[in-house]
KEKE-506171 format. One line per field, with one value per atom (N, C-alpha, C): residue number from 1; residue in one letter; atom name; x, y, z. Coordinates in nm, 2 decimals. Atoms other than C-alpha are relative to their C-alpha. Layout:
<recs>
resi: NUM; ...
resn: A; ...
name: CA; ...
u: X; ...
v: Y; ...
w: Z; ...
</recs>
This chain:
<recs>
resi: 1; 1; 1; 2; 2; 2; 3; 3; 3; 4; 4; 4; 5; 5; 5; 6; 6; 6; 7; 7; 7; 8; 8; 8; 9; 9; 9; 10; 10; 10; 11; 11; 11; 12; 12; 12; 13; 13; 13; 14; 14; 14; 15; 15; 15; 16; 16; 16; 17; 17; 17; 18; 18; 18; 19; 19; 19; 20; 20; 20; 21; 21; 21; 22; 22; 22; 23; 23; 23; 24; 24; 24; 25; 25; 25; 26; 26; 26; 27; 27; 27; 28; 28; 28; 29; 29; 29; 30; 30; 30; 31; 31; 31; 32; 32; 32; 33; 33; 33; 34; 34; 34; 35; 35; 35; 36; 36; 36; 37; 37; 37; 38; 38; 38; 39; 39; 39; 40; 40; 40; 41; 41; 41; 42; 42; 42; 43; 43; 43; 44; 44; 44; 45; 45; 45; 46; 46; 46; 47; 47; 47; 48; 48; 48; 49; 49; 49; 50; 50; 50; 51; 51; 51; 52; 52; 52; 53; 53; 53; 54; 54; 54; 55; 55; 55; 56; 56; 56; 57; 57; 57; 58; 58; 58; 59; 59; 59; 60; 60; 60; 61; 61; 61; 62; 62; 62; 63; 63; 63; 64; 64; 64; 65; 65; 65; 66; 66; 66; 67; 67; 67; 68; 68; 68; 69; 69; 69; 70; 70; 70; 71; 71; 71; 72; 72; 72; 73; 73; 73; 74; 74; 74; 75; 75; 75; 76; 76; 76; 77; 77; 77; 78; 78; 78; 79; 79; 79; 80; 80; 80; 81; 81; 81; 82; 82; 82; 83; 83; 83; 84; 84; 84; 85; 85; 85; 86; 86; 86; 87; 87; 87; 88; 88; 88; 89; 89; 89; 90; 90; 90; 91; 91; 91; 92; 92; 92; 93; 93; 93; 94; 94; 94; 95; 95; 95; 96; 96; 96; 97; 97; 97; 98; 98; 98; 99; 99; 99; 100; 100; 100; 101; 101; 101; 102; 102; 102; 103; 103; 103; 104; 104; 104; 105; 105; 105; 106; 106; 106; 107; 107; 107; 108; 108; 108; 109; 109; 109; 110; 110; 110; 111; 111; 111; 112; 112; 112; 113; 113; 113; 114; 114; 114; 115; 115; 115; 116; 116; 116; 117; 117; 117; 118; 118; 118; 119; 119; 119; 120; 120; 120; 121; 121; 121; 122; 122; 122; 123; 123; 123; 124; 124; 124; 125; 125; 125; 126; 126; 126; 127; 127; 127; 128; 128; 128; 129; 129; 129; 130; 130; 130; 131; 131; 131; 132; 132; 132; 133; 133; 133; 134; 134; 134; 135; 135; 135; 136; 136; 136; 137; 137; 137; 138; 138; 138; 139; 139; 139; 140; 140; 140; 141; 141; 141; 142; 142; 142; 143; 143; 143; 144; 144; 144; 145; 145; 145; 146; 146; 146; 147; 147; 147; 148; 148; 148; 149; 149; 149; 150; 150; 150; 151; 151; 151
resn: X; X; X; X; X; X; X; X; X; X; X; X; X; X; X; X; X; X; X; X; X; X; X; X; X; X; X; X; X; X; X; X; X; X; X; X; X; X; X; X; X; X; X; X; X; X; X; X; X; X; X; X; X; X; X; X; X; X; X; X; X; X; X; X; X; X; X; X; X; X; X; X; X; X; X; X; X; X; X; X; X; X; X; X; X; X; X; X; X; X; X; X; X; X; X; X; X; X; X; X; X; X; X; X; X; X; X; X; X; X; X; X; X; X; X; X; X; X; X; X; X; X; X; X; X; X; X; X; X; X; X; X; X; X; X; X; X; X; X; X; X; X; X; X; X; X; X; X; X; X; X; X; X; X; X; X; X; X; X; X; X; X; X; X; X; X; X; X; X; X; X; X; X; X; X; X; X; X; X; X; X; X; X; X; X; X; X; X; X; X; X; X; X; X; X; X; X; X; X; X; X; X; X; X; X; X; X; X; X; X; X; X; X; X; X; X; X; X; X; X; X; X; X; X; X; X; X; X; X; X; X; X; X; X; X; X; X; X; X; X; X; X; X; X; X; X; X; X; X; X; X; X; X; X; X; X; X; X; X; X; X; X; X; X; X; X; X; X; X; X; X; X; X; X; X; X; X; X; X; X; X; X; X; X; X; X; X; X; X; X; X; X; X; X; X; X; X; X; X; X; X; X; X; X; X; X; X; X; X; X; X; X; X; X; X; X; X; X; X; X; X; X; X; X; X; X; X; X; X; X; X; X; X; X; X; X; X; X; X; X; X; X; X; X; X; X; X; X; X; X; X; X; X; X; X; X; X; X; X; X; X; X; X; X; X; X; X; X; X; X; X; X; X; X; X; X; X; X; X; X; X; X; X; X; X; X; X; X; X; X; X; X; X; X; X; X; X; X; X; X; X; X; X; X; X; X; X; X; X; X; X; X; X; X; X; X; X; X; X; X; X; X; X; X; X; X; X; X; X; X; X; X; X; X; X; X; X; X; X; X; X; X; X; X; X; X; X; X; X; X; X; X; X
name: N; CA; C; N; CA; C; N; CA; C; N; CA; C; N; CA; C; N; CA; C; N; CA; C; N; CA; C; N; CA; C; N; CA; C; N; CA; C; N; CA; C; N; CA; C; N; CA; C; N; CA; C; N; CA; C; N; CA; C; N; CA; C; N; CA; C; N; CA; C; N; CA; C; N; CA; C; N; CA; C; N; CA; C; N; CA; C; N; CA; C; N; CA; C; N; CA; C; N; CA; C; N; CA; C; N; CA; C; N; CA; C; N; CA; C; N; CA; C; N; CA; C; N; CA; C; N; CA; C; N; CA; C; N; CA; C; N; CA; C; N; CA; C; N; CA; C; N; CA; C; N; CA; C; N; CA; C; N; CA; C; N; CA; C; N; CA; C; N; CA; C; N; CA; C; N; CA; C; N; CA; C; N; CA; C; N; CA; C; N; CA; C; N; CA; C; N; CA; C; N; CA; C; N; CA; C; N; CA; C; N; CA; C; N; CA; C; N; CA; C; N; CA; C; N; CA; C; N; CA; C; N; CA; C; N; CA; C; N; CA; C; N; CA; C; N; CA; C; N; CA; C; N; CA; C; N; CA; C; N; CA; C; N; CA; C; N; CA; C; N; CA; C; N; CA; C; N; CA; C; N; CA; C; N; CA; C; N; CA; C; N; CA; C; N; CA; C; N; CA; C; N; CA; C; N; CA; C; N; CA; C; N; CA; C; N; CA; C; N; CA; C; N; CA; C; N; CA; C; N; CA; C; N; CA; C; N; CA; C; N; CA; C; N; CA; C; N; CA; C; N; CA; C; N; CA; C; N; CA; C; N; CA; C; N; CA; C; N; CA; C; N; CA; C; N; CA; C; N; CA; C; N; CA; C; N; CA; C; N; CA; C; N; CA; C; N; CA; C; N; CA; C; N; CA; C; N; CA; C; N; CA; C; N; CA; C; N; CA; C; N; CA; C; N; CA; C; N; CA; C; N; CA; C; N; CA; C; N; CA; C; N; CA; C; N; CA; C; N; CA; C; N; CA; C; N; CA; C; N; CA; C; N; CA; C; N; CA; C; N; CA; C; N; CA; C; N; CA; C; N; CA; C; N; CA; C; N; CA; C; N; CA; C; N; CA; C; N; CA; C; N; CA; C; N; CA; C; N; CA; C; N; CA; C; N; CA; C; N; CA; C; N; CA; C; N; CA; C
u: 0.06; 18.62; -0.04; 0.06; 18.43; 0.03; 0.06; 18.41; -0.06; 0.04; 18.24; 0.00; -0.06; 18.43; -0.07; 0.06; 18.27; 0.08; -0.10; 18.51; -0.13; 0.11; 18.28; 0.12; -0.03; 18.34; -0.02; 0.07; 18.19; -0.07; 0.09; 18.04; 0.01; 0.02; 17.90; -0.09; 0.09; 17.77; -0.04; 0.04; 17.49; -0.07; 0.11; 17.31; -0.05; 0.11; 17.02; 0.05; -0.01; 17.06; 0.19; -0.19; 17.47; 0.05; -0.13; 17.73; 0.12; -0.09; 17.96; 0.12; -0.09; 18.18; 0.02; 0.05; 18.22; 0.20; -0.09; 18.48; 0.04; 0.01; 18.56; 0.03; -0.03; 18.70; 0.07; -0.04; 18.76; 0.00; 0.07; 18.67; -0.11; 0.16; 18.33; 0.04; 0.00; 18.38; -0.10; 0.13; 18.09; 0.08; -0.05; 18.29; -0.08; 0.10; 18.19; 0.06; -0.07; 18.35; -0.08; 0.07; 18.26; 0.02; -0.06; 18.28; 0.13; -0.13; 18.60; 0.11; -0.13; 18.80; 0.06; -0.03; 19.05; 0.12; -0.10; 19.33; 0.10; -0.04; 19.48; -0.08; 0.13; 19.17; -0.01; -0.01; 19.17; 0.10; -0.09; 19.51; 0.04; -0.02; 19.52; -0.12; 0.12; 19.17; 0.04; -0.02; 19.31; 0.12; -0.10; 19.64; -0.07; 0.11; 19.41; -0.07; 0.04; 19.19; 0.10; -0.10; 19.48; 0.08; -0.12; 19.66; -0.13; 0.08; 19.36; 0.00; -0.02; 19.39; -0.14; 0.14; 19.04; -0.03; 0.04; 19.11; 0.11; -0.05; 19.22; 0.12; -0.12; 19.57; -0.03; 0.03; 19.58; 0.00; 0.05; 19.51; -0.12; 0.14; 19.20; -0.02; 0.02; 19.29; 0.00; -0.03; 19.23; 0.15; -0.13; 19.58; 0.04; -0.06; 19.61; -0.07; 0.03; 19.53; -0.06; 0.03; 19.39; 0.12; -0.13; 19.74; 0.08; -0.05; 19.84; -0.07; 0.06; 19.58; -0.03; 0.01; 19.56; -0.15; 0.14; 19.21; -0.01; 0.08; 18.97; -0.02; 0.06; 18.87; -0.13; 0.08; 18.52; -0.03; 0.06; 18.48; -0.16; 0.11; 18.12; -0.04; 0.02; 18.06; -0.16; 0.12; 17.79; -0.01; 0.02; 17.72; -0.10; 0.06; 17.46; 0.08; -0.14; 17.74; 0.01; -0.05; 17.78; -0.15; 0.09; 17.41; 0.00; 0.01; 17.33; -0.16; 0.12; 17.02; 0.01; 0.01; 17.06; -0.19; 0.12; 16.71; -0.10; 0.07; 16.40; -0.03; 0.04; 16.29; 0.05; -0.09; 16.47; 0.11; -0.12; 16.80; 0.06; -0.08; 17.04; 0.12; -0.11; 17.29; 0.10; -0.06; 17.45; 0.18; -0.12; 17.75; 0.07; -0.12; 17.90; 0.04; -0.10; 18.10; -0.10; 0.04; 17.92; 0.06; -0.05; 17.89; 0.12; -0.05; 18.12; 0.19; -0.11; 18.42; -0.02; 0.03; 18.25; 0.05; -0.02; 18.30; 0.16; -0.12; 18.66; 0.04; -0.09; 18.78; -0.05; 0.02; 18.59; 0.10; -0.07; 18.79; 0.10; -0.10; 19.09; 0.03; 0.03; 19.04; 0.05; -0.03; 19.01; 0.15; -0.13; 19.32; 0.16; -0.11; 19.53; 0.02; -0.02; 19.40; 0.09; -0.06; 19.48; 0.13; -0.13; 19.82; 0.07; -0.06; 19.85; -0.03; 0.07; 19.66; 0.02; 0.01; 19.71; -0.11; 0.12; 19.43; -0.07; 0.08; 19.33; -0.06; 0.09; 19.21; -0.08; 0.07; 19.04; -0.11; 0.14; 18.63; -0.06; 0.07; 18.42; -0.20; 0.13; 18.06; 0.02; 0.01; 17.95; -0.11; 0.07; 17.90; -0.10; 0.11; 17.57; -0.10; 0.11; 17.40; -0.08; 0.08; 17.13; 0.05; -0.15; 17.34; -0.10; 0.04; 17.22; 0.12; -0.12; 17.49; -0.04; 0.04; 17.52; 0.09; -0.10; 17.74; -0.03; 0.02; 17.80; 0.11; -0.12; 17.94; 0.07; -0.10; 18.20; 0.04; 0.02; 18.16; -0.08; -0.07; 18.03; 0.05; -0.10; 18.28; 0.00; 0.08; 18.19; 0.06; -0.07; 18.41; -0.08; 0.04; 18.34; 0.10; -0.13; 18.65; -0.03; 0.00; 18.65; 0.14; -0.11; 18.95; -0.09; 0.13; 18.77; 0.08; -0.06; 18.84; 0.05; -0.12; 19.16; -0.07; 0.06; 18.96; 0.07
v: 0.02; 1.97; -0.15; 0.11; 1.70; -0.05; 0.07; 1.43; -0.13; 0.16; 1.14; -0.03; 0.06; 0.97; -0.10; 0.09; 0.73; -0.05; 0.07; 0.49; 0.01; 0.01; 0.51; -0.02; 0.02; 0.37; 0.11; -0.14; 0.70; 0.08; -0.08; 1.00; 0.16; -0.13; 1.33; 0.09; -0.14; 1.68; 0.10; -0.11; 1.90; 0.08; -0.12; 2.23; 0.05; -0.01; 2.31; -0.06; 0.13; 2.02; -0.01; 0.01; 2.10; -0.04; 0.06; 1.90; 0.08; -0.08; 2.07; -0.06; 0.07; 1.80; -0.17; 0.23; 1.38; -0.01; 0.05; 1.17; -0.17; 0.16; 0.78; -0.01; 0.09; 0.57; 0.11; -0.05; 0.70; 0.06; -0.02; 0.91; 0.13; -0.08; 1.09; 0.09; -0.03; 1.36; 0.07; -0.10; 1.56; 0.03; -0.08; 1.81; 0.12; -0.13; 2.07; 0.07; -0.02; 2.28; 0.05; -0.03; 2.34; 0.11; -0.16; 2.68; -0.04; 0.00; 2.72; -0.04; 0.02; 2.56; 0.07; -0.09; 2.71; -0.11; 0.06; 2.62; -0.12; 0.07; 2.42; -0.15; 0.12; 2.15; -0.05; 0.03; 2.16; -0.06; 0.04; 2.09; -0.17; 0.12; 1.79; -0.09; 0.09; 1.64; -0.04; 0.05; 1.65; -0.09; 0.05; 1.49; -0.13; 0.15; 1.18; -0.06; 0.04; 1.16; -0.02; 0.03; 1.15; -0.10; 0.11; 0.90; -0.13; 0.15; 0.65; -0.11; 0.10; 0.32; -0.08; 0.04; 0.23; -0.04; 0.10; 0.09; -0.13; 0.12; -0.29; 0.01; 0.03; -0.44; -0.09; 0.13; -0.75; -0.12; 0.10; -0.97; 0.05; -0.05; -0.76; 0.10; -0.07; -0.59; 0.13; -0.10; -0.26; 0.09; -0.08; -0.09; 0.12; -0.15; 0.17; 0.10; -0.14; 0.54; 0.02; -0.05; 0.75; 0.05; -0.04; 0.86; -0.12; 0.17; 0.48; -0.02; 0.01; 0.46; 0.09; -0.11; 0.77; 0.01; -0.03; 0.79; 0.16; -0.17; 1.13; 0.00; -0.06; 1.34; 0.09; -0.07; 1.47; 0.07; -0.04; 1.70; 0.11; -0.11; 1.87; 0.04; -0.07; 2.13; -0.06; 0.06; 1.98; 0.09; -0.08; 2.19; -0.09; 0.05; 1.95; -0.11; 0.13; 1.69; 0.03; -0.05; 1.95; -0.01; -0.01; 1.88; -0.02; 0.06; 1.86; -0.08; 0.04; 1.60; -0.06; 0.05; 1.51; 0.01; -0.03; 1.65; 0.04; -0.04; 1.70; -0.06; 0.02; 1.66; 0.07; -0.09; 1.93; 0.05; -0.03; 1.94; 0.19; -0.09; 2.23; 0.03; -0.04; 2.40; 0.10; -0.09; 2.58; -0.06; 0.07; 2.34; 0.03; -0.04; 2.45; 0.10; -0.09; 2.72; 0.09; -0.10; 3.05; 0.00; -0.01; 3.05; 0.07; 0.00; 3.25; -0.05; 0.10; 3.07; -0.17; 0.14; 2.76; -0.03; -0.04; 2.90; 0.01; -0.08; 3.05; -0.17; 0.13; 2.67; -0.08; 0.02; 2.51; 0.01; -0.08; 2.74; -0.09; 0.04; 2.62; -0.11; 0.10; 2.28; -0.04; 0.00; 2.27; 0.03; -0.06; 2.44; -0.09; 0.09; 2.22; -0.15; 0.06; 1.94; -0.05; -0.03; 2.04; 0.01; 0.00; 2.10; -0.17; 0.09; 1.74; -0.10; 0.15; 1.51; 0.05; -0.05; 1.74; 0.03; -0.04; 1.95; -0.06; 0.01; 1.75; -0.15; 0.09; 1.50; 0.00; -0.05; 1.69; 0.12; -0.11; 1.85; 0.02; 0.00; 1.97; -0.01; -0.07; 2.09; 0.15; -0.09; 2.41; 0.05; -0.05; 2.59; 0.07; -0.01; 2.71; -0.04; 0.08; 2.55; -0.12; 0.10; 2.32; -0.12; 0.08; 2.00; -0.14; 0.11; 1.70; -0.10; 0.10; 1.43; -0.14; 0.17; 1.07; -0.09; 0.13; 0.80; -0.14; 0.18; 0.42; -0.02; 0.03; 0.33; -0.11; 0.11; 0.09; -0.09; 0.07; -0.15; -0.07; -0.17; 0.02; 0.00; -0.02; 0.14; 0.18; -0.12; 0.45; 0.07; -0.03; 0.63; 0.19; -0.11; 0.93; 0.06; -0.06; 1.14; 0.18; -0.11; 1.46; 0.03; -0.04; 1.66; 0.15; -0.13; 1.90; 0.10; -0.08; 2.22; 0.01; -0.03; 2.35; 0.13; -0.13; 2.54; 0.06
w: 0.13; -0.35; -0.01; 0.05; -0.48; -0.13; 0.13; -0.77; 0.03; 0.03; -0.88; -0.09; 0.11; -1.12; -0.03; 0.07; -1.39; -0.09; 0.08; -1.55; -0.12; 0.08; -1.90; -0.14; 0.17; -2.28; -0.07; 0.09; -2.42; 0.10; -0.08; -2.26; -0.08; 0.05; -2.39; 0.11; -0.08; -2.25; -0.11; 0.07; -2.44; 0.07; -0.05; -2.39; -0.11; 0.11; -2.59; -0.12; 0.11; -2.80; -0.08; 0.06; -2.87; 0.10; -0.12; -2.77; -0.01; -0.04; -2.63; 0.09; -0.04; -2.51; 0.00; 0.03; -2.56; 0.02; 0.03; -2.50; -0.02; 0.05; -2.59; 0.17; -0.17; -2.31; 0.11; -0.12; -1.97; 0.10; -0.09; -1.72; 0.04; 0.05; -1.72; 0.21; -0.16; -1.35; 0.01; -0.07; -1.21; 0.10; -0.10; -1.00; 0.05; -0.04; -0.75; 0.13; -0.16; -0.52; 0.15; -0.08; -0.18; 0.11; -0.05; 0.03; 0.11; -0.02; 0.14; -0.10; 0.11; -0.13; -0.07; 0.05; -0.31; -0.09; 0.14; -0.60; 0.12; -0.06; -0.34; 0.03; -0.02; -0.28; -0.15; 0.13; -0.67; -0.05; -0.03; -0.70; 0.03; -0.08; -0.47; -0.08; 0.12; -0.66; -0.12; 0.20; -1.01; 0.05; -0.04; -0.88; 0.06; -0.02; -0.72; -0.10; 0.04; -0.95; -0.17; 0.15; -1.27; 0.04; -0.09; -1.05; 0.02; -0.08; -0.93; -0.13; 0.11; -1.08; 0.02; 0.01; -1.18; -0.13; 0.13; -1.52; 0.03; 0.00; -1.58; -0.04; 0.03; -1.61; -0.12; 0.07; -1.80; 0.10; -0.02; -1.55; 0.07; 0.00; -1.51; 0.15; -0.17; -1.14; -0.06; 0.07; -1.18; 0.08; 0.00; -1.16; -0.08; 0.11; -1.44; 0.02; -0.04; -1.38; -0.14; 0.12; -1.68; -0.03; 0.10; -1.75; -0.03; 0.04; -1.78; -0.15; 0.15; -2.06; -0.09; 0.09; -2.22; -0.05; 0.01; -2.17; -0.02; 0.05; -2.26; 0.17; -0.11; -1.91; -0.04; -0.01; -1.91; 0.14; -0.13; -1.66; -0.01; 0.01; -1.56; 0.11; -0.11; -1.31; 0.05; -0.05; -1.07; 0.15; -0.12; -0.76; 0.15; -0.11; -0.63; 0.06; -0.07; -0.51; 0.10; -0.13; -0.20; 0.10; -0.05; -0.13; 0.17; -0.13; 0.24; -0.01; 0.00; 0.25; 0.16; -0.13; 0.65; 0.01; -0.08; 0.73; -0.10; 0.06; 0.55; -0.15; 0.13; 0.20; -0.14; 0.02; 0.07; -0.03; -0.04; 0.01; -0.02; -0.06; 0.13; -0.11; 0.07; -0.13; 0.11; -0.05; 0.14; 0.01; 0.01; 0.14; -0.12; 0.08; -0.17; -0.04; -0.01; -0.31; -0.05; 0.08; -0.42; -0.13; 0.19; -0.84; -0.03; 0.03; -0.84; 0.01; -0.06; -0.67; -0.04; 0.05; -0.79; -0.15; 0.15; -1.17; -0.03; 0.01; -1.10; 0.07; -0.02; -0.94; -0.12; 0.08; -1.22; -0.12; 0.07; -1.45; -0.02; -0.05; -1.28; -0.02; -0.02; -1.23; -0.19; 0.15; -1.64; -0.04; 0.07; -1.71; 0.04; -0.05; -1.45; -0.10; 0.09; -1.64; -0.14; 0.10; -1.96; -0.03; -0.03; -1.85; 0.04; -0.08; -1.67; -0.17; 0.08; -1.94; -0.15; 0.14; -2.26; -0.02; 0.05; -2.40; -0.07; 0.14; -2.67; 0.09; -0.07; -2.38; 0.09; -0.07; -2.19; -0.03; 0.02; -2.28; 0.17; -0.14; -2.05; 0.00; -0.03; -1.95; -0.01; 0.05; -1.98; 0.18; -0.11; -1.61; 0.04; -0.04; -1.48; -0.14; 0.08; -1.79; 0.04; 0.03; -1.83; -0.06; 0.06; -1.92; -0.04; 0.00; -2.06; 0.00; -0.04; -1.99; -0.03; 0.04; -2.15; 0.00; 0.03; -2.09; 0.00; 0.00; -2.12; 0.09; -0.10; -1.78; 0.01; 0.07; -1.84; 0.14; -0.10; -1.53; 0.05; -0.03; -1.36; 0.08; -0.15; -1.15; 0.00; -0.01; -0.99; 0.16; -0.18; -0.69; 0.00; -0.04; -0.48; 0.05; -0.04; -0.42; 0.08; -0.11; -0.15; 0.04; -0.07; -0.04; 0.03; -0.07; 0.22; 0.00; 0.02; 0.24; 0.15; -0.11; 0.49; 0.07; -0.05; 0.76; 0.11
</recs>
């Protein structure tokens, strides 16, 4: 699986003009799984990325996790994250998970959340939708997180 976490002050997700998800400070994800993965790759992602310390201490290093600060988790299903762009002009979706295993870890992925961080701090996106996505990246500080899948 994939993320690319966005430390952000505020971030929202609409479809056809409804929001359907916002949260104040903290971390904005664009996840996506990639063929082979399974509740195990998901698992191991949310456990990294609820753990990475990518917000400030007080003497400004970043050391605190989002469960250090009780930040909001926006997650939003992204599929092109698995792009292959080696060759061509074109990029290659073949790298990630079929919609529907993409949809069904997705699912997942949300529910572990909600379990780790508390529901009431965790919105999402809205899977195979049209998404418009807006944040204010709060840095920026901007990681790229992968746990491949076990082949």
């Amino acid at each position: 699986m994939i993320a690319l976490l966005q430390r952000v002050a505020q971030a929202s997700v609409s479809v056809d003009g409804e929001l359907v998800g916002a949260i104040g400070a903290g971390l904005l994800v664009l996840l996506c799984a990639e063929r082979g993965d399974s509740e195990k790759e998901a698992d191991a992602l949310l456990a990294k990325l609820s753990a990475y310390r990518v917000f400030n201490d007080d003497a400004g290093r970043m050391n605190r996790s989002l469960a250090d600060v009780g930040g909001g988790l926006l997650l939003v299903p992204q599929f092109t994250l698995a792009a292959d762009t080696r060759s061509g002009t074109r990029p290659s979706f073949t790298p990630a998970a079929a919609p529907e295993d993409g949809r069904r870890l997705f699912d997942y992925a949300v529910r572990q959340a909600q379990q780790r961080l508390g529901q009431d701090r965790v919105r999402t996106g809205q899977f195979g939708a049209h998404m418009q996505v807006a944040l204010v990246n709060d840095g920026p500080v901007t990681f790229w997180l992968q746990v491949p899948p076990v082949r």
